[in-house]
PQR file of N, CA, C, O and H, with PARSE charges and radii, in Angstrom:
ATOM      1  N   UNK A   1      -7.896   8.674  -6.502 -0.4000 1.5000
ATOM      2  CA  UNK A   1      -6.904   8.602  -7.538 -0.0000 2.0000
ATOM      3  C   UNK A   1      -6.048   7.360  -7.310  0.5500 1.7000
ATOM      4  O   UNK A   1      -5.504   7.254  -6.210 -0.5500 1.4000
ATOM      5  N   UNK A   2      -5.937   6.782  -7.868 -0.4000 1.5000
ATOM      6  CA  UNK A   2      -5.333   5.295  -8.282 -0.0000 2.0000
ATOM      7  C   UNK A   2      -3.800   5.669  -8.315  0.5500 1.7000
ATOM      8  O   UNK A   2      -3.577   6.764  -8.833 -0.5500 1.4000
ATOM      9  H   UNK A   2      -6.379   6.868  -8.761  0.4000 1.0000
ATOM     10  N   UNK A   3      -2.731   4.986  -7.873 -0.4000 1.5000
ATOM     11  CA  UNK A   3      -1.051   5.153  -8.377 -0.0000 2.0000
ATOM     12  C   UNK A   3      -0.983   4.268  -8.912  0.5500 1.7000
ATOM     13  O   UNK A   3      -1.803   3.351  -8.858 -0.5500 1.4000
ATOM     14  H   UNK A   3      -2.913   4.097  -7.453  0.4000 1.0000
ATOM     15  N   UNK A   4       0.232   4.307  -9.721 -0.4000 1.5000
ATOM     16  CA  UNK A   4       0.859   3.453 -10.363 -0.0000 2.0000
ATOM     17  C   UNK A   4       1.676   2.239  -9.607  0.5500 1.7000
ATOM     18  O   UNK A   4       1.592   1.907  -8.425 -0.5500 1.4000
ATOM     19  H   UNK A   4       0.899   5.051  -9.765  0.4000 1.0000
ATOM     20  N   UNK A   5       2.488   1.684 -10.644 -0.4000 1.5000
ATOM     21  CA  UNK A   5       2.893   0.761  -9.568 -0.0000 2.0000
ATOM     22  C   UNK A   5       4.516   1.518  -9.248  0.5500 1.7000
ATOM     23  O   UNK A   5       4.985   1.529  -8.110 -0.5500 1.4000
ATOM     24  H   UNK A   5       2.557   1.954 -11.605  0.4000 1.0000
ATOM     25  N   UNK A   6       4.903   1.842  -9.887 -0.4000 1.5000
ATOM     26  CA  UNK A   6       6.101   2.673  -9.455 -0.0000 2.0000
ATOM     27  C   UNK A   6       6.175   3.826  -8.649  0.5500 1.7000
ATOM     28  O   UNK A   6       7.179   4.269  -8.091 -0.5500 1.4000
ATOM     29  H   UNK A   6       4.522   1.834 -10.812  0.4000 1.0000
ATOM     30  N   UNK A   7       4.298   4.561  -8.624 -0.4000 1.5000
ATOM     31  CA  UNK A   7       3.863   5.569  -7.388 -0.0000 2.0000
ATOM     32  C   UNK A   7       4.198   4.829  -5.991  0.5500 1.7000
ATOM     33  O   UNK A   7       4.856   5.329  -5.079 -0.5500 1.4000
ATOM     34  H   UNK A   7       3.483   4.201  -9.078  0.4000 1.0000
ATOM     35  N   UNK A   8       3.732   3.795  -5.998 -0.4000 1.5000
ATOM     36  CA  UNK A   8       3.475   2.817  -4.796 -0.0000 2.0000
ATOM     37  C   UNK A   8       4.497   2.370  -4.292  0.5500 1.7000
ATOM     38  O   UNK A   8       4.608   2.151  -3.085 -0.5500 1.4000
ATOM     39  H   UNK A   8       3.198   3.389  -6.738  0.4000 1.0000
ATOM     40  N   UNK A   9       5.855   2.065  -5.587 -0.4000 1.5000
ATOM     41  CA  UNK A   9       7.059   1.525  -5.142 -0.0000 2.0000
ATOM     42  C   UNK A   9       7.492   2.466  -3.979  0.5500 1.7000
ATOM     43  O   UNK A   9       7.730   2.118  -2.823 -0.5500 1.4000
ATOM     44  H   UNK A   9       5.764   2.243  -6.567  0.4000 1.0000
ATOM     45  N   UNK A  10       7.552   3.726  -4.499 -0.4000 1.5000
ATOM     46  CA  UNK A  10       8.403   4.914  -4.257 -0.0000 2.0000
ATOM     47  C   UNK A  10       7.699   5.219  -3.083  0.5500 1.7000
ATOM     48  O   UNK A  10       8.347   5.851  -2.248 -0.5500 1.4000
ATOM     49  H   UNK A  10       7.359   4.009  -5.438  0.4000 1.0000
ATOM     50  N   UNK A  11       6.541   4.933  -2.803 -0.4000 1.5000
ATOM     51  CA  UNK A  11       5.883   5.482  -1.051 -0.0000 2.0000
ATOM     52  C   UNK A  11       6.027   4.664  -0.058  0.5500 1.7000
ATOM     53  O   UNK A  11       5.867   4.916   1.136 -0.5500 1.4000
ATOM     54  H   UNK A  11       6.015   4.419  -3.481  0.4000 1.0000
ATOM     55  N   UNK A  12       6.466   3.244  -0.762 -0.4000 1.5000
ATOM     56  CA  UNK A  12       6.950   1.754   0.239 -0.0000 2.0000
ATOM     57  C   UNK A  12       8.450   2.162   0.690  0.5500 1.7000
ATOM     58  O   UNK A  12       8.941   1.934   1.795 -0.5500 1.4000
ATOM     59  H   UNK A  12       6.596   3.040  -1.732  0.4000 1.0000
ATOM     60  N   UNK A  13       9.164   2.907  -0.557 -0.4000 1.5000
ATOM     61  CA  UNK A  13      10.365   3.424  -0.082 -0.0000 2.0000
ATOM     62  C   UNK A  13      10.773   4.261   0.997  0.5500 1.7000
ATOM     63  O   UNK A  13      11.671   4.191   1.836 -0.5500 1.4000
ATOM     64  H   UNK A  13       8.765   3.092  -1.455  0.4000 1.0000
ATOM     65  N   UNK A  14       9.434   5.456   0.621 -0.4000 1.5000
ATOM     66  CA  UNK A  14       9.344   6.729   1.718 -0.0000 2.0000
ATOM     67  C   UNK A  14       9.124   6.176   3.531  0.5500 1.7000
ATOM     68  O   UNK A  14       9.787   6.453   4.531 -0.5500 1.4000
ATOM     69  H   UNK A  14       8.704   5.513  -0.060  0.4000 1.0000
ATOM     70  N   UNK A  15       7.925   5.326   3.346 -0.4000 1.5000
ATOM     71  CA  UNK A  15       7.503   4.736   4.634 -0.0000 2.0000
ATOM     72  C   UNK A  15       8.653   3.638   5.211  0.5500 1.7000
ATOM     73  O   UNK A  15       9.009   3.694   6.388 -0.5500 1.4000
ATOM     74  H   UNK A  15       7.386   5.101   2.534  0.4000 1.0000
ATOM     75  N   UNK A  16       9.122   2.780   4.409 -0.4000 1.5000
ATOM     76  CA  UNK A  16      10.707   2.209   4.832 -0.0000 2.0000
ATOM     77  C   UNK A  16      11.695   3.630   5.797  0.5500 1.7000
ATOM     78  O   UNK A  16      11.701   3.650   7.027 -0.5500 1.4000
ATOM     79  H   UNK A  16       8.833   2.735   3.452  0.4000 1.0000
ATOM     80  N   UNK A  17      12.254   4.420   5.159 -0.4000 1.5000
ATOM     81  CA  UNK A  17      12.792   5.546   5.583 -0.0000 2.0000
ATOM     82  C   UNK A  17      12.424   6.010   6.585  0.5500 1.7000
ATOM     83  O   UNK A  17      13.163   6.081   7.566 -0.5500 1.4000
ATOM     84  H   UNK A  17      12.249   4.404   4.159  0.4000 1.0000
ATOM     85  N   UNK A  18      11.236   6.422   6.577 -0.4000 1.5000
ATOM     86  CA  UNK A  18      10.288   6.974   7.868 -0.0000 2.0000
ATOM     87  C   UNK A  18      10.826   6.227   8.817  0.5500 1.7000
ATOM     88  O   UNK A  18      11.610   6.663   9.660 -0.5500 1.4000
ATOM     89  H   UNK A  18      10.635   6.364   5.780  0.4000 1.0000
ATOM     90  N   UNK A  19      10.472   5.162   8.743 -0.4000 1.5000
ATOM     91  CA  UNK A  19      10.545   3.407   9.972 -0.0000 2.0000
ATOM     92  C   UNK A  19      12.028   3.568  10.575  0.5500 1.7000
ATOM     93  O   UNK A  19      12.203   3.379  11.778 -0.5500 1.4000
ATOM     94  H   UNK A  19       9.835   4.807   8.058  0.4000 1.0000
ATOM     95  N   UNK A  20      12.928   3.865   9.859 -0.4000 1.5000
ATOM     96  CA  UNK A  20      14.364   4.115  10.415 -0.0000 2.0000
ATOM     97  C   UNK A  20      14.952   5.246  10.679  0.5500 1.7000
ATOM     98  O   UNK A  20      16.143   5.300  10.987 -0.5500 1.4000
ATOM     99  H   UNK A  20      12.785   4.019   8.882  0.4000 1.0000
ATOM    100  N   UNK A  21      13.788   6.808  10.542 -0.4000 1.5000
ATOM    101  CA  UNK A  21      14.153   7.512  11.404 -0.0000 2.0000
ATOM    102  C   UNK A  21      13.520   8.113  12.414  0.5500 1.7000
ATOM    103  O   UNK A  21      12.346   8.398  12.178 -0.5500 1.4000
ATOM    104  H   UNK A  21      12.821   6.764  10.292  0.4000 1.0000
ATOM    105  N   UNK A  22      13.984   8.423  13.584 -0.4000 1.5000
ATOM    106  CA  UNK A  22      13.071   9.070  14.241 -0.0000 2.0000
ATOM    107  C   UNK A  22      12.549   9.805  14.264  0.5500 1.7000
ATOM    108  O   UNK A  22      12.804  10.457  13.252 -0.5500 1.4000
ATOM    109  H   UNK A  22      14.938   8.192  13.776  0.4000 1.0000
ATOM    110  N   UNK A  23      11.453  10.517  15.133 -0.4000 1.5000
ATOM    111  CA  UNK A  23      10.867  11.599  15.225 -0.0000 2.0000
ATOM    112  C   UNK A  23      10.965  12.709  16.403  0.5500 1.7000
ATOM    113  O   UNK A  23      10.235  12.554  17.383 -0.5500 1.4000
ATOM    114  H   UNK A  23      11.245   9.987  15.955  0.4000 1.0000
ATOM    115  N   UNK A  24      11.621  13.545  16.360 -0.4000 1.5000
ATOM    116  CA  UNK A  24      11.959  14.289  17.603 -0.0000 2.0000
ATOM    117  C   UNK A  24      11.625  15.822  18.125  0.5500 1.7000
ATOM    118  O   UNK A  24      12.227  16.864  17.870 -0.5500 1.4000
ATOM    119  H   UNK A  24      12.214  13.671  15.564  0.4000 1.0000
ATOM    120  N   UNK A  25      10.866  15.676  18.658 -0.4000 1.5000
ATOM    121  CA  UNK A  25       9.887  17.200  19.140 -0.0000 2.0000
ATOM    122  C   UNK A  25      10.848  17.676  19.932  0.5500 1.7000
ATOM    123  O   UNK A  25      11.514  16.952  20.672 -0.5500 1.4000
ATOM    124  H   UNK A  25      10.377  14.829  18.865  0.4000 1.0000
ATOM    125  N   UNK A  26      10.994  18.967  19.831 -0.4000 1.5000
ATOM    126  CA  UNK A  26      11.896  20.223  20.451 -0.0000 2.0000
ATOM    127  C   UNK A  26      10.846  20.841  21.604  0.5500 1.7000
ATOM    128  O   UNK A  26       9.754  21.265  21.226 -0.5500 1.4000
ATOM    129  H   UNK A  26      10.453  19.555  19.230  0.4000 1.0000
ATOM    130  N   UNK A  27      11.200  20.878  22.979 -0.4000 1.5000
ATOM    131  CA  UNK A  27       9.897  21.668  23.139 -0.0000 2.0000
ATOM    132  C   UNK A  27      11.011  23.054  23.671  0.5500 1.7000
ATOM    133  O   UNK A  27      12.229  23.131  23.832 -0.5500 1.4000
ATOM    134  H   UNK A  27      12.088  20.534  23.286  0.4000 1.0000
ATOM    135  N   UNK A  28       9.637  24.217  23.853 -0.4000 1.5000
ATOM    136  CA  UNK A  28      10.809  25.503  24.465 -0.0000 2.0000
ATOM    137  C   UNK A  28      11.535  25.410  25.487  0.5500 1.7000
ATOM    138  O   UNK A  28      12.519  26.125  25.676 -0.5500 1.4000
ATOM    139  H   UNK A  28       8.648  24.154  23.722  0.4000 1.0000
ATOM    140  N   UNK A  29      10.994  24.203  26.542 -0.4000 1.5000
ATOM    141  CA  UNK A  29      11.872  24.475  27.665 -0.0000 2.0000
ATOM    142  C   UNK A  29      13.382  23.628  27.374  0.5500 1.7000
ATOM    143  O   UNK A  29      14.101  23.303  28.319 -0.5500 1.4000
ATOM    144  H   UNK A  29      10.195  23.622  26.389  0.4000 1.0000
ATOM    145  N   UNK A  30      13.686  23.374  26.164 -0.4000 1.5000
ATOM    146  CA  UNK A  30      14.806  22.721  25.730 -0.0000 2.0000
ATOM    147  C   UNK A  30      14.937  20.878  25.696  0.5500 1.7000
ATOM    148  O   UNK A  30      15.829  20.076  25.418 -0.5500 1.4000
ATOM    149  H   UNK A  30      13.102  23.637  25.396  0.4000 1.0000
ATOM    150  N   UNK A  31      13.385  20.789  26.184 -0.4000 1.5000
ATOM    151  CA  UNK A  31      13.520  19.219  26.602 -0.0000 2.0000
ATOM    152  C   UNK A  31      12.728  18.709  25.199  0.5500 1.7000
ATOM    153  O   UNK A  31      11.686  19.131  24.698 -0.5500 1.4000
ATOM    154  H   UNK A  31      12.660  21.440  26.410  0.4000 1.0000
ATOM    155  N   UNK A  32      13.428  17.882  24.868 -0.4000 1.5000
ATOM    156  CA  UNK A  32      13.067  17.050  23.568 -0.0000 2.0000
ATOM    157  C   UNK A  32      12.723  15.802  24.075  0.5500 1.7000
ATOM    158  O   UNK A  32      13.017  15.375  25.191 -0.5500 1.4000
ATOM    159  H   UNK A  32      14.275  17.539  25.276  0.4000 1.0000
ATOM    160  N   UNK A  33      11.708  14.899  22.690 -0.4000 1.5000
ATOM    161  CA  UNK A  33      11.082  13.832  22.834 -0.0000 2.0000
ATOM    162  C   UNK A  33      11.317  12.953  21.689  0.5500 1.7000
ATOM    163  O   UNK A  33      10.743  13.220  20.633 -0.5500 1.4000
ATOM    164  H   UNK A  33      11.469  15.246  21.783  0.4000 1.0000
ATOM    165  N   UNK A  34      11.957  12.112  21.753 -0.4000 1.5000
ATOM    166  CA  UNK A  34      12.555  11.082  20.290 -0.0000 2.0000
ATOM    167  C   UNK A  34      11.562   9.858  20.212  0.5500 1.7000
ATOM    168  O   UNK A  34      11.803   9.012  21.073 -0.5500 1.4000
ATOM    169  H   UNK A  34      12.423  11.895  22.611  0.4000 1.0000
ATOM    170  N   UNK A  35      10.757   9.638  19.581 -0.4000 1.5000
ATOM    171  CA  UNK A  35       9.760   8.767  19.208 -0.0000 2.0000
ATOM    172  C   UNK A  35       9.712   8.253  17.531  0.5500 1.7000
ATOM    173  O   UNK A  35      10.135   8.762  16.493 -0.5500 1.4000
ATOM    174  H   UNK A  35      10.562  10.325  18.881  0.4000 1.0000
ATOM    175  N   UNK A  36       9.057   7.128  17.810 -0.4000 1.5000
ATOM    176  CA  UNK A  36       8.702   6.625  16.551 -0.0000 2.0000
ATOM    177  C   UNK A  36       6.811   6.385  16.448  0.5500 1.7000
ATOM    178  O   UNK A  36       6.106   6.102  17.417 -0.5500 1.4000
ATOM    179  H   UNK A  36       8.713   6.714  18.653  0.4000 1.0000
ATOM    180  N   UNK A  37       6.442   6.540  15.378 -0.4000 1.5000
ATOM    181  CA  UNK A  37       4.542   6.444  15.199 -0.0000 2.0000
ATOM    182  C   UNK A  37       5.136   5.042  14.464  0.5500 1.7000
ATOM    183  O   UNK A  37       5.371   5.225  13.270 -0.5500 1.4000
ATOM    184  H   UNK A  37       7.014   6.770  14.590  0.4000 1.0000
ATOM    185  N   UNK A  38       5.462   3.489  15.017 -0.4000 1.5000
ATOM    186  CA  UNK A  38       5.579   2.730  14.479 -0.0000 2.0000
ATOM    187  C   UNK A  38       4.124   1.808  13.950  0.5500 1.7000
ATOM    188  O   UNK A  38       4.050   1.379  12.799 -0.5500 1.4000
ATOM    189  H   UNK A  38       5.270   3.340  15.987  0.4000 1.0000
ATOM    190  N   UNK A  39       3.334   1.654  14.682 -0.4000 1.5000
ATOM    191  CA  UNK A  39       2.183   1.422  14.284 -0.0000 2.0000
ATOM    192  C   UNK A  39       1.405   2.124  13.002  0.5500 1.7000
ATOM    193  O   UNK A  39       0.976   1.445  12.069 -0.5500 1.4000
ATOM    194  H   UNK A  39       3.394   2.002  15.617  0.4000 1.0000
ATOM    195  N   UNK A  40       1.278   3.503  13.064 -0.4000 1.5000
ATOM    196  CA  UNK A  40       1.312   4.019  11.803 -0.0000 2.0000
ATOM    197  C   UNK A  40       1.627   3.870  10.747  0.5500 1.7000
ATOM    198  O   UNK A  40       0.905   4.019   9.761 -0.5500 1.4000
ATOM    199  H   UNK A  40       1.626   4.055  13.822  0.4000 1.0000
ATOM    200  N   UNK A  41       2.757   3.551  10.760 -0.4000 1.5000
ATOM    201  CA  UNK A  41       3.824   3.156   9.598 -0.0000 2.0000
ATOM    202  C   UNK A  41       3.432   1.738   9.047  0.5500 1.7000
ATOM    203  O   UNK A  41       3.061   1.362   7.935 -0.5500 1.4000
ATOM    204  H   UNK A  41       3.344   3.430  11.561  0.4000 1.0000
ATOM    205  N   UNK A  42       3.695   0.972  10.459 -0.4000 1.5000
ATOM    206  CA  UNK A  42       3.366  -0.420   9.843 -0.0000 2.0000
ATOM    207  C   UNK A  42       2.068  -0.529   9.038  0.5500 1.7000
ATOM    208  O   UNK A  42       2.081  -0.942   7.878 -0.5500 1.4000
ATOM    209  H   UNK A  42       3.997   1.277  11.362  0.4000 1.0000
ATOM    210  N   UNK A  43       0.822  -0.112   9.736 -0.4000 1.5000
ATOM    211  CA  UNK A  43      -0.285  -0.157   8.981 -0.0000 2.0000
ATOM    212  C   UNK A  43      -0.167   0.441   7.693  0.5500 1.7000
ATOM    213  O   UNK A  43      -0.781  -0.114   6.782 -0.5500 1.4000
ATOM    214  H   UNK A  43       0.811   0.224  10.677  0.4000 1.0000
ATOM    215  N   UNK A  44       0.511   1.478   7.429 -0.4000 1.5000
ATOM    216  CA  UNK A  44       0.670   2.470   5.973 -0.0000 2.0000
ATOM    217  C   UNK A  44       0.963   1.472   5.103  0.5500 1.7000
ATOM    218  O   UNK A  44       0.372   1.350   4.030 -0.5500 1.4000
ATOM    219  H   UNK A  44       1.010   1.929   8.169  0.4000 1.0000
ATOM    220  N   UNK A  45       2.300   0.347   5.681 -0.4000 1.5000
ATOM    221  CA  UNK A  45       2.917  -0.552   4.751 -0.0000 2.0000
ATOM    222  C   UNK A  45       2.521  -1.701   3.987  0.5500 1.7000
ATOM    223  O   UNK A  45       2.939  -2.321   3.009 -0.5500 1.4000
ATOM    224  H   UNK A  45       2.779   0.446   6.553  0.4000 1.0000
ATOM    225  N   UNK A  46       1.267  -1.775   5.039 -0.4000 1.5000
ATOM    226  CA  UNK A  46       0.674  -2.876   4.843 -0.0000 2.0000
ATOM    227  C   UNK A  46      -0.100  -2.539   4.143  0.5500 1.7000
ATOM    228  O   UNK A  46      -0.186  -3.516   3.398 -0.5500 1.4000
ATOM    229  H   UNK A  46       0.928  -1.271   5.834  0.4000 1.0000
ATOM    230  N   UNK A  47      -1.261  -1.336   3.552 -0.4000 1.5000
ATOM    231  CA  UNK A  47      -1.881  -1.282   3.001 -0.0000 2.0000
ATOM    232  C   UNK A  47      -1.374  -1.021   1.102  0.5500 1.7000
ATOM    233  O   UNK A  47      -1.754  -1.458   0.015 -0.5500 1.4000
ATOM    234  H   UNK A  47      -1.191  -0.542   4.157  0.4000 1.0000
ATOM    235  N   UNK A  48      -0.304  -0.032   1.620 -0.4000 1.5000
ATOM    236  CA  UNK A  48       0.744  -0.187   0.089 -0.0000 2.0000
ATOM    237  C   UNK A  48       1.117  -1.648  -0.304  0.5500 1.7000
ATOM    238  O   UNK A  48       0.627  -2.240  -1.265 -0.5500 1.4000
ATOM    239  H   UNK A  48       0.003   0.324   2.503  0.4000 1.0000
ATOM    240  N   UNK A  49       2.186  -2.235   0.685 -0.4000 1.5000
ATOM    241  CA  UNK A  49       1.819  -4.024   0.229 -0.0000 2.0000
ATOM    242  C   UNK A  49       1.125  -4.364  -0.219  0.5500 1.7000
ATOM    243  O   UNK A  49       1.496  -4.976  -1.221 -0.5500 1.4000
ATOM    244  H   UNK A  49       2.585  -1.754   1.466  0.4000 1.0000
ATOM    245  N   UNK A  50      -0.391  -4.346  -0.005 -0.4000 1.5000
ATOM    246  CA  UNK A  50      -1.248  -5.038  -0.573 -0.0000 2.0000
ATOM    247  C   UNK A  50      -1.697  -4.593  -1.963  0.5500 1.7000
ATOM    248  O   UNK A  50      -2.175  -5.284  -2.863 -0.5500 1.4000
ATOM    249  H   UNK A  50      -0.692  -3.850   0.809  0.4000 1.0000
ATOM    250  N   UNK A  51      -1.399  -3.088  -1.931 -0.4000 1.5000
ATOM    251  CA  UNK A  51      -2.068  -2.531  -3.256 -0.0000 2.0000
ATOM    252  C   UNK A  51      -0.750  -2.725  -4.068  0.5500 1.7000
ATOM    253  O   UNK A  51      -0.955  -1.991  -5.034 -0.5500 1.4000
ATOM    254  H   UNK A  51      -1.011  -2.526  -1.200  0.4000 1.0000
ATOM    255  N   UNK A  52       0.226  -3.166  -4.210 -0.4000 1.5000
ATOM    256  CA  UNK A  52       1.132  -3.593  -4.905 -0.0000 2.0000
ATOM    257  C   UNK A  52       1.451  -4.816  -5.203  0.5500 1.7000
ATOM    258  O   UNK A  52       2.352  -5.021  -6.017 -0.5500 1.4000
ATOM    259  H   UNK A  52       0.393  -3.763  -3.425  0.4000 1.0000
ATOM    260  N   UNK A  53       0.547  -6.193  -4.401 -0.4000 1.5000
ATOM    261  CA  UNK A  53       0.501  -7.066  -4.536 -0.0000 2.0000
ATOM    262  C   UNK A  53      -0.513  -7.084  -5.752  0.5500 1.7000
ATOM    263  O   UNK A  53      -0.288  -7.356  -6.931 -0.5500 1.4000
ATOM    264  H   UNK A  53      -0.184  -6.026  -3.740  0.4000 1.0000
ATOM    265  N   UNK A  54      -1.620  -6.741  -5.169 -0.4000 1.5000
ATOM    266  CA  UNK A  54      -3.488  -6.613  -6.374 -0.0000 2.0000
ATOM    267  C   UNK A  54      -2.564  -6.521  -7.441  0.5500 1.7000
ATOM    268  O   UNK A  54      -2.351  -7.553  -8.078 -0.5500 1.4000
ATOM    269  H   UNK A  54      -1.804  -6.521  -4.211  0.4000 1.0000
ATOM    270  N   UNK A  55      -1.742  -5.070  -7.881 -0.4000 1.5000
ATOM    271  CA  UNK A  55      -1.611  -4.666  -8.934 -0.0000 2.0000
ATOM    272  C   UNK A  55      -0.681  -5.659 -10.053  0.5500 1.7000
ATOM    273  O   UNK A  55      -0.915  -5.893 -11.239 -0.5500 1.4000
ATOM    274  H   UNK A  55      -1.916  -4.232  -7.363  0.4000 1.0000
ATOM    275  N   UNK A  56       0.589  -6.186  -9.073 -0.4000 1.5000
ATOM    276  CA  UNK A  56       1.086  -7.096  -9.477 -0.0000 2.0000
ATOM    277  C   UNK A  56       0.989  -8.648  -9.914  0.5500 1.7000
ATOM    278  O   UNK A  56       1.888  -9.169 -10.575 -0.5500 1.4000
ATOM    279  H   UNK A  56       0.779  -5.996  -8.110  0.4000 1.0000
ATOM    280  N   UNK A  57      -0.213  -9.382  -9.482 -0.4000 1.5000
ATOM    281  CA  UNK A  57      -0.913 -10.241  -9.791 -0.0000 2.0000
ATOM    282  C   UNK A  57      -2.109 -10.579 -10.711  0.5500 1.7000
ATOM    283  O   UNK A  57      -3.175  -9.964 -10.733 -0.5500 1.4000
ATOM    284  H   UNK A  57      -0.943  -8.959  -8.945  0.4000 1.0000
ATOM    285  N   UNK A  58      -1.784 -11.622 -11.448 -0.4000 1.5000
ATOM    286  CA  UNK A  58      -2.274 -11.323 -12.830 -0.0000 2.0000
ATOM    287  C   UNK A  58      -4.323 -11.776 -11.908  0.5500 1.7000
ATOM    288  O   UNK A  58      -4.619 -12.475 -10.939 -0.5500 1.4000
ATOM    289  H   UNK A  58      -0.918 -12.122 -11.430  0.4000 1.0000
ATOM    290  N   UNK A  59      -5.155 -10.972 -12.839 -0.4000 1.5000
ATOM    291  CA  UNK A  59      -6.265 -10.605 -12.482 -0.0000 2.0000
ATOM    292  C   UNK A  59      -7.194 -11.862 -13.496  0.5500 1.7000
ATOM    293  O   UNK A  59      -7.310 -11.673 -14.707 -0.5500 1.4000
ATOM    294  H   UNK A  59      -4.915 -10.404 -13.627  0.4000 1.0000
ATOM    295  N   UNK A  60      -7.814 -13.134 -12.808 -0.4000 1.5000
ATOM    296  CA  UNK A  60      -8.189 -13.901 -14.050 -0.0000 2.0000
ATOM    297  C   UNK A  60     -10.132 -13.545 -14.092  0.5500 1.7000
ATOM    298  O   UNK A  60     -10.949 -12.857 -13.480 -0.5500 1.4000
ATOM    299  H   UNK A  60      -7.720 -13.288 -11.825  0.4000 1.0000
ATOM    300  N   UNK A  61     -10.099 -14.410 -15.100 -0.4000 1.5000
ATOM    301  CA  UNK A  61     -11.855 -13.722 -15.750 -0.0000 2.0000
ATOM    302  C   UNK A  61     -12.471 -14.935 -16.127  0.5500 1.7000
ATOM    303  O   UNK A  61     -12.033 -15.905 -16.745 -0.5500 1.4000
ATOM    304  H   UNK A  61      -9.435 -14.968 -15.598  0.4000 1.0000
ATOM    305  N   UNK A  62     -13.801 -14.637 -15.531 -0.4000 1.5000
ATOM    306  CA  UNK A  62     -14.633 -15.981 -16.443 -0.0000 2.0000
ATOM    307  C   UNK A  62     -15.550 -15.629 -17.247  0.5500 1.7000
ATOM    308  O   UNK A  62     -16.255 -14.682 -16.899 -0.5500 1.4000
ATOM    309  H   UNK A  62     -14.156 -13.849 -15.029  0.4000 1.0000
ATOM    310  N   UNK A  63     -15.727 -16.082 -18.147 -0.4000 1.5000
ATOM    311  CA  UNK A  63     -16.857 -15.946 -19.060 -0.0000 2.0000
ATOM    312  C   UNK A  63     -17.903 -16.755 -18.746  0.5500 1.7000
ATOM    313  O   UNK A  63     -17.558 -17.577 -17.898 -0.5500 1.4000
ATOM    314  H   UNK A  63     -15.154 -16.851 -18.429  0.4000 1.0000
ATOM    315  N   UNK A  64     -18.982 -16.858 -19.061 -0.4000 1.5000
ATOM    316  CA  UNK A  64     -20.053 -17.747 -18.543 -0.0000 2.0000
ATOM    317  C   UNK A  64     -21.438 -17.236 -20.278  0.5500 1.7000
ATOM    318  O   UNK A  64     -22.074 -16.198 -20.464 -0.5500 1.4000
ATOM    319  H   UNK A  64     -19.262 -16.190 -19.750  0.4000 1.0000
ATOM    320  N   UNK A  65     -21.349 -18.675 -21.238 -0.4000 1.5000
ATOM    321  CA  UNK A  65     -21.963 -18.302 -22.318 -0.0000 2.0000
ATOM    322  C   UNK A  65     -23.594 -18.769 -22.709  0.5500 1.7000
ATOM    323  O   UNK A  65     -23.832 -19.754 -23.408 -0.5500 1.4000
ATOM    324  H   UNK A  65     -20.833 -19.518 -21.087  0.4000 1.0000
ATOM    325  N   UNK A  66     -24.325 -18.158 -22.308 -0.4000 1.5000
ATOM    326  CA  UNK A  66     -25.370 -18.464 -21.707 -0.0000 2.0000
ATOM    327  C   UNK A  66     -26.722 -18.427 -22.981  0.5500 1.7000
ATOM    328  O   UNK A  66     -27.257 -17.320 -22.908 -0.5500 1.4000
ATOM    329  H   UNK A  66     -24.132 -17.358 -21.740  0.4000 1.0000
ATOM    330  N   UNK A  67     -27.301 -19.192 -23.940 -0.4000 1.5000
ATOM    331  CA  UNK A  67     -28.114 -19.058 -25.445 -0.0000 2.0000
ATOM    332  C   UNK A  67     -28.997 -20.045 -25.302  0.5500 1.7000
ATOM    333  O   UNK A  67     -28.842 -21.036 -24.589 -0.5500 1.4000
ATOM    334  H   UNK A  67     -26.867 -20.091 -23.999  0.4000 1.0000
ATOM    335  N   UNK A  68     -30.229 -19.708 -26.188 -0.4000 1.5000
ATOM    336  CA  UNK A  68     -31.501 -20.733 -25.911 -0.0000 2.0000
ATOM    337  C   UNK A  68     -31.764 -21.072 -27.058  0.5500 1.7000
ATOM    338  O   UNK A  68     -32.826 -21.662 -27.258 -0.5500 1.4000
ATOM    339  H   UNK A  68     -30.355 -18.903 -26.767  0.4000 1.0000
ATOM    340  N   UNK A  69     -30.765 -20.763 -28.265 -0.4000 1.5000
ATOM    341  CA  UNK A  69     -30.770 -21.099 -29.396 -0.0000 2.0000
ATOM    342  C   UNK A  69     -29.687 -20.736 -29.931  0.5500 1.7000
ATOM    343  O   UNK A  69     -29.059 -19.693 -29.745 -0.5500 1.4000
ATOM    344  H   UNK A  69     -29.902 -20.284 -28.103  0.4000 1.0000
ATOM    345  N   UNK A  70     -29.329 -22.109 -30.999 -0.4000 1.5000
ATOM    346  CA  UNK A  70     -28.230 -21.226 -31.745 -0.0000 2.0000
ATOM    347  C   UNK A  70     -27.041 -22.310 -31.721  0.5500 1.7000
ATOM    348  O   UNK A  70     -26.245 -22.610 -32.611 -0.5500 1.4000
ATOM    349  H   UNK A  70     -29.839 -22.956 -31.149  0.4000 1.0000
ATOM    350  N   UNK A  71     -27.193 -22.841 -30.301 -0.4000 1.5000
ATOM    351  CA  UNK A  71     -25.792 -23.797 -30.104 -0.0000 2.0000
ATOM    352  C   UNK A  71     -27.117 -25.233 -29.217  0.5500 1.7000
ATOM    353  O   UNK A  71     -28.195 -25.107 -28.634 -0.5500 1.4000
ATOM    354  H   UNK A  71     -27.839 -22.598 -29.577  0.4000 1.0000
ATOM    355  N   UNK A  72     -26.362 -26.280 -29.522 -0.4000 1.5000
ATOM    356  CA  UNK A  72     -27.214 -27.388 -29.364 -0.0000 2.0000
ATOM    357  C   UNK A  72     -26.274 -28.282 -28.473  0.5500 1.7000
ATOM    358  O   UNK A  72     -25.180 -27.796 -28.184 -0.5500 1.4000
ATOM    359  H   UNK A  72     -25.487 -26.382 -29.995  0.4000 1.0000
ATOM    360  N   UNK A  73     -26.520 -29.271 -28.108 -0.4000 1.5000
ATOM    361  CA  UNK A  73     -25.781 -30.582 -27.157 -0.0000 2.0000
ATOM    362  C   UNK A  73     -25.577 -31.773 -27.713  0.5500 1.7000
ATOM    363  O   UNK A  73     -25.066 -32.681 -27.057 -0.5500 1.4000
ATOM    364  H   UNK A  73     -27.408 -29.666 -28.343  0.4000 1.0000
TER
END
């Protein structure tokens, strides 16, 4: 399934957010672990970047008109 470009805005937003907060596991014996999956993220961003770049850049076309009659030199 394809997003839009305003799907894409809004998940560059989410993954921004992510990036500035942490992540912090509780365990039972009361000892917690504050981490970031920054690599994750970065790669996530980068792949939204790009699919928001594609989408945003105009897409050009060639024609190529190819007859063995009809049009002359």
């Amino acid at each position: 399934m394809a997003l839009t470009l305003g799907q894409l805005q809004a998940e560059r937003d989410k993954i921004l957010d992510a990036m500035a907060q942490p992540i912090t596991v509780q365990f039972s014996d009361r000892r917690s672990v504050t981490f970031r999956a920054q690599a994750d993220l970065d790669a996530a961003l980068k792949r939204v970047d790009a699919e928001i770049a594609r989408l945003q850049s105009p897409q050009s076309r060639q024609f190529t008109i190819r007859t063995s009659r009809g049009l002359s030199r």
